[in-house]
N, C-alpha and C positions, 0 to 999 in steps of 0.2 A: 856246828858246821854240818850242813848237807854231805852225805856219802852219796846217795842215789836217790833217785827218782822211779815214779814208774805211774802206768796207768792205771785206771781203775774202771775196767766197764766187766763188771762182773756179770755170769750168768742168771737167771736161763734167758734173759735177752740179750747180753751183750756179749759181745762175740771175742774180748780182748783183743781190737782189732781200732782202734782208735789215734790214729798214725803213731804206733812204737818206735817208729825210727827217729821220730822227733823227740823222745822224751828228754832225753840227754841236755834239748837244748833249752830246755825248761831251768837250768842251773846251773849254765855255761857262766854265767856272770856275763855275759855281751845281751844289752836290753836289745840289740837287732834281730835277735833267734829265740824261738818261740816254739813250744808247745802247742801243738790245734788239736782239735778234735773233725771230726766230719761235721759234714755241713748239715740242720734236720731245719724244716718248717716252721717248728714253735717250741716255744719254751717245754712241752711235754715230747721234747726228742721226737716228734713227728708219731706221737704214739706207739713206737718202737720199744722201749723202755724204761725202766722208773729212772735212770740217770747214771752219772759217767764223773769221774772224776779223775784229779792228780793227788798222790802220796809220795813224802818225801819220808826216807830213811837221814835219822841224825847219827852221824861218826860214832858217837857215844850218848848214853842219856844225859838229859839237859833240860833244865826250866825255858819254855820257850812264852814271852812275857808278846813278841810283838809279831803277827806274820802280816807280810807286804804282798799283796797281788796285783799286777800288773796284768791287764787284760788290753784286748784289741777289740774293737768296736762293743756297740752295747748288747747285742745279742736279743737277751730276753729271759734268760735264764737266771735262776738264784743261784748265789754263792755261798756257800759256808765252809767254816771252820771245824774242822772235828778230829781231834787225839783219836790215835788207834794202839793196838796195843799190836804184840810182834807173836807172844802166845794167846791162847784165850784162856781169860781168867778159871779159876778153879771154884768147879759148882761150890754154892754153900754145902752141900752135904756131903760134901769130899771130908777125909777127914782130913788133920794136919800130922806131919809130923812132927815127932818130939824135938825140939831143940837140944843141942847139946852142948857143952862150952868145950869149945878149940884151945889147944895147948897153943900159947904164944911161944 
């Protein structure tokens, strides 16, 4: 299950400013309401910057096997698919801690 949504137009070209008032409707479950972005000239965001997207937060971790997207005209733009994580990973040369076994 989706908890939230949110935009993605990270800096140093993007300005998180990619209609936010809309995200919400990005996962209202009503296919009449929509997510937009602003409008650019070409598939290279008008030369503006390297690109912009949407990230869903899930309620809880979960195998996600199928995602559906529903788009409104064809644009010009590519779409992809990519897992993110919530921390960033831990350098290889970090070390670990020791495991320890938990009293049941």
């Amino acid at each position: 299950m989706i908890a939230s949504g949110a935009q993605l137009d990270p800096p140093p070209a993007g300005d998180e400013n990619e209609h936010p008032e809309a995200v919400d409707l990005a996962i209202d479950g009503d296919p009449s309401t929509v997510w937009y972005t602003r409008t650019y000239g070409t598939p290279q965001f008008g030369g503006l910057k390297d690109g912009l997207g949407y990230a869903v937060t899930l309620a809880e971790p979960a195998p996600v096997s199928t995602v559906t997207l529903q788009v409104r005209g064809s644009g010009g733009a590519s779409r992809s698919v990519r897992p993110t994580r919530r921390r960033p990973p831990r350098a290889p040369s970090s070390p670990r801690r020791p495991s320890h076994p938990r009293p049941c």
